[in-house]
VOPAGU-2260 file (C-alpha; in pm, 1 decimal, decimal comma):
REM VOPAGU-2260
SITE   aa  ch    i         X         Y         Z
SITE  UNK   A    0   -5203,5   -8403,6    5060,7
SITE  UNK   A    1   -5431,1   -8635,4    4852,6
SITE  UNK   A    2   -5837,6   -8718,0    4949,6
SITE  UNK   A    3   -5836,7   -9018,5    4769,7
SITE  UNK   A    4   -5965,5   -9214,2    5038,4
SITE  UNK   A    5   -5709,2   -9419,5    5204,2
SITE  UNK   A    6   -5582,6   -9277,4    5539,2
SITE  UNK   A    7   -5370,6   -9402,1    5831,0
SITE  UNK   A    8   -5516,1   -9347,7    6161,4
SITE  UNK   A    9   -5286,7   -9310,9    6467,9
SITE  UNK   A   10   -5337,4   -9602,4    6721,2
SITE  UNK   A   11   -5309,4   -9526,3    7104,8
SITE  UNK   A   12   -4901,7   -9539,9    7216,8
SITE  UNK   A   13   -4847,8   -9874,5    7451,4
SITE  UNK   A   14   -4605,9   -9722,2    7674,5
SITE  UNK   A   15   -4681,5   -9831,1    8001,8
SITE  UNK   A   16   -4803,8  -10169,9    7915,0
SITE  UNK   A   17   -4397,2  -10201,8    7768,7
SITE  UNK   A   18   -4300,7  -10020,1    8112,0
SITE  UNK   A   19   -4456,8  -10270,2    8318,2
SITE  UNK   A   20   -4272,1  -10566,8    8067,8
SITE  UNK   A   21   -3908,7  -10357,5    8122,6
SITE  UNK   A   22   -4001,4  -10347,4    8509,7
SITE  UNK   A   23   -4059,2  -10741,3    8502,7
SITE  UNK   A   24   -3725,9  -10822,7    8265,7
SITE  UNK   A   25   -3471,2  -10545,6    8454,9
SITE  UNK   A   26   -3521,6  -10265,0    8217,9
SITE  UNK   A   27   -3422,2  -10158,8    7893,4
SITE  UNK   A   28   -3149,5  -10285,0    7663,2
SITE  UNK   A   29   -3231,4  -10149,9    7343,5
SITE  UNK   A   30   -3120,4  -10193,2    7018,7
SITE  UNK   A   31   -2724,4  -10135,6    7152,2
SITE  UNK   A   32   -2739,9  -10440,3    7408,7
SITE  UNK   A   33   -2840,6  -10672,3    7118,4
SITE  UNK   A   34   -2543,8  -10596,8    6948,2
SITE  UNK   A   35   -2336,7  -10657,2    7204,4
SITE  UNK   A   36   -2455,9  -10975,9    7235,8
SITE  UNK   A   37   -2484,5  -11133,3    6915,5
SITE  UNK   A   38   -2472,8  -11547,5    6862,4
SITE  UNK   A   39   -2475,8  -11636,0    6518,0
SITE  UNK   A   40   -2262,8  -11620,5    6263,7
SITE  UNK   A   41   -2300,9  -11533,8    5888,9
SITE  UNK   A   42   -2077,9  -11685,2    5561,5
SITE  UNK   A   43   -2002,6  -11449,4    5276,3
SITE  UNK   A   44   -2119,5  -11611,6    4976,8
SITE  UNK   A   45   -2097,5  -11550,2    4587,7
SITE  UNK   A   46   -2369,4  -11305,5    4438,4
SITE  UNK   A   47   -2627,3  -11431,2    4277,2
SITE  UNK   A   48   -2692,1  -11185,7    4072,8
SITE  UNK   A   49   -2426,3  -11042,5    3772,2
SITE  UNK   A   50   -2507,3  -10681,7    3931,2
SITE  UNK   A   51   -2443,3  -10765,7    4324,4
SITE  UNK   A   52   -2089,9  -10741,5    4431,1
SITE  UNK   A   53   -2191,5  -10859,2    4812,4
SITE  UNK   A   54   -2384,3  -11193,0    4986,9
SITE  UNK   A   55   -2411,0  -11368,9    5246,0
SITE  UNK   A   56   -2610,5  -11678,9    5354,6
SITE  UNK   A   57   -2743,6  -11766,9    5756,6
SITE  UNK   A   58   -2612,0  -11979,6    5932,7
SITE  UNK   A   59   -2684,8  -12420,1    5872,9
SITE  UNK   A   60   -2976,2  -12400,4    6044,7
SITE  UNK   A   61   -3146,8  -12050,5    5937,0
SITE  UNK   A   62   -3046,5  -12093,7    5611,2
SITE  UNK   A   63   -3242,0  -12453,5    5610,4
SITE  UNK   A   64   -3532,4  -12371,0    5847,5
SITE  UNK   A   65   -3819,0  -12431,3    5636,3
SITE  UNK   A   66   -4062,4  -12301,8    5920,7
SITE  UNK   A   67   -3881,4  -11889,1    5892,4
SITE  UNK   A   68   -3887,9  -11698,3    5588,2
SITE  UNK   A   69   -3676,2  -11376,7    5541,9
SITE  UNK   A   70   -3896,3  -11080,9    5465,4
SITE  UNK   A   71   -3823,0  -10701,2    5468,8
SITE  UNK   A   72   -3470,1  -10540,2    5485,2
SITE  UNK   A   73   -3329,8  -10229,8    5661,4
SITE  UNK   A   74   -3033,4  -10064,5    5721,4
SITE  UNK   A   75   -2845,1   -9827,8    5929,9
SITE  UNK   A   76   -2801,4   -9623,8    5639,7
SITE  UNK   A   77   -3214,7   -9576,1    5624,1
SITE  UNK   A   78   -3174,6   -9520,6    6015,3
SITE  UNK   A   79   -2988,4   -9188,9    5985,7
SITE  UNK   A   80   -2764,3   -8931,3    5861,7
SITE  UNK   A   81   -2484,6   -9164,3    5876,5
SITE  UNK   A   82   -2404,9   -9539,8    5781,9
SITE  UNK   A   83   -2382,1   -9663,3    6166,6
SITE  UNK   A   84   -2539,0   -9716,8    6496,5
SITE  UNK   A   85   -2262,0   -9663,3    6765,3
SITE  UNK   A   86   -1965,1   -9694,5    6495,4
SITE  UNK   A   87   -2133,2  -10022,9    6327,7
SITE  UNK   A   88   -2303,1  -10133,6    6020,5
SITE  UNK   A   89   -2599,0  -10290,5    6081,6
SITE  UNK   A   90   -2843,6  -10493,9    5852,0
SITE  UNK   A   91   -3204,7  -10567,2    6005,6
SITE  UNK   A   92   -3402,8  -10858,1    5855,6
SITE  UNK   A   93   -3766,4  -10951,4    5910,9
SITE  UNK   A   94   -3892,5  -11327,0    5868,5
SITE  UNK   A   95   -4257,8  -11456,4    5954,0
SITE  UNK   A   96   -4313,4  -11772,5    6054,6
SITE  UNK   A   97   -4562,7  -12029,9    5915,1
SITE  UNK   A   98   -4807,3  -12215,8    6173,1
SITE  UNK   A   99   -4693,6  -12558,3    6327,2
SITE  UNK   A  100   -4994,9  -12736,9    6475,9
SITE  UNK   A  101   -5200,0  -12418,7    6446,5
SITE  UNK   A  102   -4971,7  -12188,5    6579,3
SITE  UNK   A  103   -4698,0  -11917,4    6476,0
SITE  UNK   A  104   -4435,9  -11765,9    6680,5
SITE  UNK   A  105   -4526,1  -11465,7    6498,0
SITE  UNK   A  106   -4199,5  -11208,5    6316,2
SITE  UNK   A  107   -3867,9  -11189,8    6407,0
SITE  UNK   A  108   -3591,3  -10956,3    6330,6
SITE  UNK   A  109   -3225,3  -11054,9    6286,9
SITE  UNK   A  110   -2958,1  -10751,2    6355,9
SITE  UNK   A  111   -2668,0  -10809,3    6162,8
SITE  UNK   A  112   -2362,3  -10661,8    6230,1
SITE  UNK   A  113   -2222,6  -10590,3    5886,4
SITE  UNK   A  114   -1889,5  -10416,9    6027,8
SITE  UNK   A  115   -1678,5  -10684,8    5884,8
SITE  UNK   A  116   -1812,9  -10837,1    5551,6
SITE  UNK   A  117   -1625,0  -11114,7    5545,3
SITE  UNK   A  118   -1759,8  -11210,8    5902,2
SITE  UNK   A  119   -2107,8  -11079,2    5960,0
SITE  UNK   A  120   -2272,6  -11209,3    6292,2
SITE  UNK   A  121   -2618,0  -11138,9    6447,2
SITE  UNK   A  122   -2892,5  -11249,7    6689,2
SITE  UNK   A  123   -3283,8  -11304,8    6608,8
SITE  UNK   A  124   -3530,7  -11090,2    6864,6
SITE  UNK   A  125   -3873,4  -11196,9    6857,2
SITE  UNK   A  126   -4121,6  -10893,0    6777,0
SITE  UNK   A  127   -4423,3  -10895,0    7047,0
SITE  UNK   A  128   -4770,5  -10705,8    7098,4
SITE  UNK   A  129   -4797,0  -10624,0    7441,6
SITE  UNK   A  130   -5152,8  -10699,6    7605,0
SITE  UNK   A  131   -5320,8  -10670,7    7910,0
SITE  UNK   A  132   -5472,2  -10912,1    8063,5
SITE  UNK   A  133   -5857,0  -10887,2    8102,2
SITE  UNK   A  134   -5862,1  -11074,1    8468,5
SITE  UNK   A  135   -5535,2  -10977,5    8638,8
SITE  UNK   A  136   -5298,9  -10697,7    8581,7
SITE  UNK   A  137   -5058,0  -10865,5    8427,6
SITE  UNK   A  138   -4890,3  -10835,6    8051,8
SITE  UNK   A  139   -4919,9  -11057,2    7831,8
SITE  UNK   A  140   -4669,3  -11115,8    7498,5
SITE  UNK   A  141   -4863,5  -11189,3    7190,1
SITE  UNK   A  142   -4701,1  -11291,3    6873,8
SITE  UNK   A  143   -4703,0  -11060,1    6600,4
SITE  UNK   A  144   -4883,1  -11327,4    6318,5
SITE  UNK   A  145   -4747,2  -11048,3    6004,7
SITE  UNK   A  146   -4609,5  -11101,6    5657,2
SITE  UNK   A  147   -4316,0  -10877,6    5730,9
SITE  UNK   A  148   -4307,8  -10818,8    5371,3
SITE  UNK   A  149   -4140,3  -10464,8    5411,0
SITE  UNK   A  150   -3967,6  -10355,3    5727,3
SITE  UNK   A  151   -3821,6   -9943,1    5791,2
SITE  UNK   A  152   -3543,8   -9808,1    6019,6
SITE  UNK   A  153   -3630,3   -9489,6    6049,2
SITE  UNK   A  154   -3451,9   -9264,4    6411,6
SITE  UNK   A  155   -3531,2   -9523,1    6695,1
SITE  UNK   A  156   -3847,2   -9640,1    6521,0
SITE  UNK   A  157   -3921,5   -9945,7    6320,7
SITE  UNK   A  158   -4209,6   -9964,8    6070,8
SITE  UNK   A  159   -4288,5  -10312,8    6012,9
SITE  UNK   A  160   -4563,7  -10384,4    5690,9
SITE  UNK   A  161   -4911,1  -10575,1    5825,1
SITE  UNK   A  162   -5078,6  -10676,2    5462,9
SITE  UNK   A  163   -5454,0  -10546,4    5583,6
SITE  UNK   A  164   -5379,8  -10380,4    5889,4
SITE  UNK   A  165   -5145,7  -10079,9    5828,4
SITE  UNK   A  166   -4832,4  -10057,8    5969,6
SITE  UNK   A  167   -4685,2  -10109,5    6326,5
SITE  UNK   A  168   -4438,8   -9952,1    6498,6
SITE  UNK   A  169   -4176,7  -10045,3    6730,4
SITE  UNK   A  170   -3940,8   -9885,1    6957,5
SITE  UNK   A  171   -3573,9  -10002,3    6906,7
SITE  UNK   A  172   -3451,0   -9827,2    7262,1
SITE  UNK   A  173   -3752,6  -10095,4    7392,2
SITE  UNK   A  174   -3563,9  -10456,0    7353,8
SITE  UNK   A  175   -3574,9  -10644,8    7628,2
SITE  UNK   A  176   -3373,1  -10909,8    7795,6
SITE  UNK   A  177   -3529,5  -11209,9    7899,3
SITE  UNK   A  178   -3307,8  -11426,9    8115,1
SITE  UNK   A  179   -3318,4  -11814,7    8175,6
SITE  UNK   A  180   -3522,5  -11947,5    7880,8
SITE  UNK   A  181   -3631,1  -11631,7    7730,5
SITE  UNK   A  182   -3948,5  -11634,5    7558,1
SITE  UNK   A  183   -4039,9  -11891,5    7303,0
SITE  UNK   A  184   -3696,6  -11910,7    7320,1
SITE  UNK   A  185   -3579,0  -11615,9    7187,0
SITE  UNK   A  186   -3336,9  -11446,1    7492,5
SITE  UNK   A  187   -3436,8  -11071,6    7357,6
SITE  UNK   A  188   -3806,4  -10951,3    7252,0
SITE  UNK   A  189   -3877,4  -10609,5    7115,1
SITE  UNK   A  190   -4280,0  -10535,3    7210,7
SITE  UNK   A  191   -4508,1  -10315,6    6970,8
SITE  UNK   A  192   -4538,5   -9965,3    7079,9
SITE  UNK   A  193   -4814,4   -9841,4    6864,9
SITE  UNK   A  194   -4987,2   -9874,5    6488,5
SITE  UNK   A  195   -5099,5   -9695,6    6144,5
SITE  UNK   A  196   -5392,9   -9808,8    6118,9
SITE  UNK   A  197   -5527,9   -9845,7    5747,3
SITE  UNK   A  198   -5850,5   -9663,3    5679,1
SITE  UNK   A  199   -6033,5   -9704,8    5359,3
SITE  UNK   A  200   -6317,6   -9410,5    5242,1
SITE  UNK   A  201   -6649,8   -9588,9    5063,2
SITE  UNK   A  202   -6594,3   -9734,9    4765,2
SITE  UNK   A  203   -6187,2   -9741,2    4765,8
SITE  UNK   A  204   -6022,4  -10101,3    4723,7
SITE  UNK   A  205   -5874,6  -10178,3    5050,7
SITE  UNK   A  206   -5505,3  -10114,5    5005,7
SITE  UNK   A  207   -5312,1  -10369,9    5137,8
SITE  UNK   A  208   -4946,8  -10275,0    5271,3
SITE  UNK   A  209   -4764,0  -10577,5    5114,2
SITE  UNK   A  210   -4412,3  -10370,3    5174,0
SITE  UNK   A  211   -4293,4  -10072,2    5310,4
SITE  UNK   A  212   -3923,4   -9885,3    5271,5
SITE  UNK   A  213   -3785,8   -9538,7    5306,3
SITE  UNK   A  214   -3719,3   -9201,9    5085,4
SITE  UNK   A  215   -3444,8   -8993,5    5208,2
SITE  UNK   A  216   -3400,6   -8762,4    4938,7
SITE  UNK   A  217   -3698,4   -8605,4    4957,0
SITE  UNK   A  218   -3763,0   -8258,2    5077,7
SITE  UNK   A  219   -4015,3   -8415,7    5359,8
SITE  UNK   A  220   -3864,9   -8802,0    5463,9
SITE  UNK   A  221   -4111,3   -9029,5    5373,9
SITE  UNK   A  222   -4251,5   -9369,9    5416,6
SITE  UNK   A  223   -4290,3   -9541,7    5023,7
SITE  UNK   A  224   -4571,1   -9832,9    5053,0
SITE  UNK   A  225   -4682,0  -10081,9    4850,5
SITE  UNK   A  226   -4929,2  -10387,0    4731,1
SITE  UNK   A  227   -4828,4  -10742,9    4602,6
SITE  UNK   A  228   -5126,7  -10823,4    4359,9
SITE  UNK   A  229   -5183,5  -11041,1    4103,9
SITE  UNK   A  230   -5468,9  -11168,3    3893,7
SITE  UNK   A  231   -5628,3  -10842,1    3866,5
SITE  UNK   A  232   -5556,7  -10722,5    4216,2
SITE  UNK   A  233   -5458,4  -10376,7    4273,9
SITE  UNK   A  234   -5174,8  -10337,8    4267,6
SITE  UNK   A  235   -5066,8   -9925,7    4393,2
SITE  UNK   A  236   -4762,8   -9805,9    4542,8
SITE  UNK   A  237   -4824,5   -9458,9    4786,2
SITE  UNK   A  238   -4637,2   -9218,7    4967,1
SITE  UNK   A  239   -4665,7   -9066,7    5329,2
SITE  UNK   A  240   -4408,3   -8775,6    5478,1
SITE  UNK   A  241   -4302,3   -8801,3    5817,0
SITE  UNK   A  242   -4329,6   -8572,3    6066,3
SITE  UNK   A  243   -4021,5   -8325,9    6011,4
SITE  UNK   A  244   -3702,6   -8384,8    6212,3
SITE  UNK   A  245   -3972,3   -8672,9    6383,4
SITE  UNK   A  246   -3963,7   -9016,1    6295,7
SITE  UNK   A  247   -4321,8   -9080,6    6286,5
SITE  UNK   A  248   -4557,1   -9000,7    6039,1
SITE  UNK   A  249   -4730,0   -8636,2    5988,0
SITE  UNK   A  250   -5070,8   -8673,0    6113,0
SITE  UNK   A  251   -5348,3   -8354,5    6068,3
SITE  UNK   A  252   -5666,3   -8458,7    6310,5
SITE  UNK   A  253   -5492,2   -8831,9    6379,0
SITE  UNK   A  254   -5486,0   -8947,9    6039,7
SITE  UNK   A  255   -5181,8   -8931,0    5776,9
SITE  UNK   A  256   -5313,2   -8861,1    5377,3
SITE  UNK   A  257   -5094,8   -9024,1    5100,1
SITE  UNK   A  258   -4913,7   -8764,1    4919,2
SITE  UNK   A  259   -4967,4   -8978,7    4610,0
SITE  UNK   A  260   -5112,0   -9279,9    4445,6
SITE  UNK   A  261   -4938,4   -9480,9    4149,8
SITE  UNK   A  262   -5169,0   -9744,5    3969,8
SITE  UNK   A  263   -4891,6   -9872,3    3720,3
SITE  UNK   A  264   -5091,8  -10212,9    3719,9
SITE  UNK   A  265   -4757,6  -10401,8    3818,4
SITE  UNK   A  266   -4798,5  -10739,5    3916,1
SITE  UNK   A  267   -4611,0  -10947,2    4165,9
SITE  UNK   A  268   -4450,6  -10664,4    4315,3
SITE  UNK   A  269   -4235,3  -10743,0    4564,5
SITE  UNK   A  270   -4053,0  -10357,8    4705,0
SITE  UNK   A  271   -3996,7  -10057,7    4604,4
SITE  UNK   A  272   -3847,2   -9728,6    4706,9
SITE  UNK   A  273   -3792,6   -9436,7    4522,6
SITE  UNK   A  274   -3471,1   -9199,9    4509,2
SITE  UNK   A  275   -3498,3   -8816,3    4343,8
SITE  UNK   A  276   -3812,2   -8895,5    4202,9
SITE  UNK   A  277   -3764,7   -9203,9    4041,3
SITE  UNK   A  278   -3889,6   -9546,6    4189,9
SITE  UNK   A  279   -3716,5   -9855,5    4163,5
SITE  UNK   A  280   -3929,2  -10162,7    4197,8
SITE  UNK   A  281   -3904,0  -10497,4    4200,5
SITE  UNK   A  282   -4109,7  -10797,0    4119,8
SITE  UNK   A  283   -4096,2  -11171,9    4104,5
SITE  UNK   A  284   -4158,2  -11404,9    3857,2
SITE  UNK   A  285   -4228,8  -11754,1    4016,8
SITE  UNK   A  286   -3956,7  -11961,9    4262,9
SITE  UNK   A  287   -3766,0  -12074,3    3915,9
SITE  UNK   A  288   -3712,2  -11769,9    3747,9
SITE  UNK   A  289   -3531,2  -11437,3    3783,1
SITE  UNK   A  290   -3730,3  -11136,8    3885,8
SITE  UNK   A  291   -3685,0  -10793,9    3728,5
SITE  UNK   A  292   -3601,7  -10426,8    3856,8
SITE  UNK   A  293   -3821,5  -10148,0    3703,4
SITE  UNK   A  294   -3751,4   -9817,0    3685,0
SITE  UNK   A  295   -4053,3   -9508,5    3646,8
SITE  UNK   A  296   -3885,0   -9172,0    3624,7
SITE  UNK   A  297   -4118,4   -8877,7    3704,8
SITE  UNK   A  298   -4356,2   -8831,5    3392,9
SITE  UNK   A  299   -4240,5   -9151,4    3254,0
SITE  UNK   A  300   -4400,4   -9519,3    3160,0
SITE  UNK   A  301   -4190,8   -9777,6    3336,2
SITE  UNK   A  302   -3865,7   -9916,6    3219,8
């Protein structure tokens, strides 16, 4: 691994705190009882793009909300072996929420049950930080005020980017059912089971985890990060290996080392992942214009 002094430091699991929740709400559902219960339904739409041969838009009222904006993307197929979860397709979507009258709901995730592309349907679960309360034992549920930018399916776990704080980390077999008028109104919740927490050495720009997404042909699994930056910002994409046949992140004395850092110095990145040993990123270039895909092949200047 690489000293070059960013780290990730392993934050205490929440486990109880969630046990006491799933105690309160009737237990468990997990990632299979949203599925079974999904509400919405997508409409296949035209590419926009000459290269895409699939789209779809949200429904009316997602696709006009001007409050929610769709983040991070996952799939199934970064999940496992396999392109399903119980026989289905499934597309997970982050969004974050901008603040009405000073507050935010926080990040939600749509599951989208790709199965049929012609008639996708899905259900938003709001993501939570479980807290306990410093007068009485009870639990609170905190929003989770993140960018979302990048989100990662990895086994049961999802990775979800947090710009200056590192990653968290959810549970999928954790969702919850909340009955009556759910919560915020959102009928399932999926609480935060633990964090990556960034760690910068002296005199290393804070790196700022604007996305996150997954390599699976590597040799060790691994988590690809990187930073949105523009105006000089830094602008780095990095590499950490999971933990093998694990899906959490290989840790030596509670921290996890970047096995590399790439200062390409391009700006307005939005993702990236890499495949073999070549990254594919891409970046934006305002809300009126195209963006681009780039492509750096080991040993070679972008493309």
């Amino acid at each position: 691994m690489t000293d070059n002094g960013l780290r990730l430091q392993d934050q205490p699991d929440r486990g109880e705190l969630i046990a006491d929740l799933a105690d309160r709400f009737g237990g468990r559902v997990g990632i299979h009882g949203v599925l079974d219960d999904l509400n919405r339904q997508a409409i296949q739409a035209k590419p926009p793009a000459k290269a895409a041969d699939y789209a779809f838009t949200w429904s009316e009222g997602d696709n006009n909300t001007t409050q929610w904006w769709p983040q991070g993307i996952t799939t199934s197929a970064d999940a496992g072996d396999v392109d399903e979860i119980a026989g289905r397709r499934v597309l997970m979507v982050g969004w974050y929420a901008t603040k009405v009258e000073g507050r935010t709901p926080g990040t939600r995730l749509s599951v989208v049950d790709m199965s049929d592309p012609a008639e996708p349907t899905y259900r938003h679960v709001l993501l939570i930080e479980p807290r306990a309360s410093p007068n009485t034992d009870a639990v609170t549920m905190e929003p989770v005020p993140v960018h979302a930018g990048g989100i990662l399916w990895y086994g049961s776990s999802l990775l979800v980017a947090d710009t200056r704080g590192g990653v968290r980390v959810f549970d999928l077999d954790d969702c919850l059912r909340i009955e009556g008028e759910g919560h915020d109104g959102y009928r399932y919740v999926l609480p935060q089971r633990t964090s990556y927490k960034t760690v910068n050495g002296d005199g290393f720009q804070p790196f700022r985890f604007s996305f996150v997404s997954l390599d699976r042909t590597a040799r060790e699994h691994q988590m690809i990060a990187g930073e949105y930056g523009i105006d000089g910002a830094t602008t780095r994409l990095v590499r950490f290996a999971f933990e093998p046949g694990e899906p959490r992140l290989a840790m030596r004395g509670g921290f996890s080392s970047p096995l590399e850092v790439v200062t390409d110095k391009l700006e307005h990145m939005q993702g990236a992942t890499a495949v073999n040993g070549t990254y594919y990123i891409s970046t934006s270039r305002g809300r009126l214009r195209g963006g681009s895909m780039w492509v750096r092949r080991p040993g070679q200047a972008l493309q």
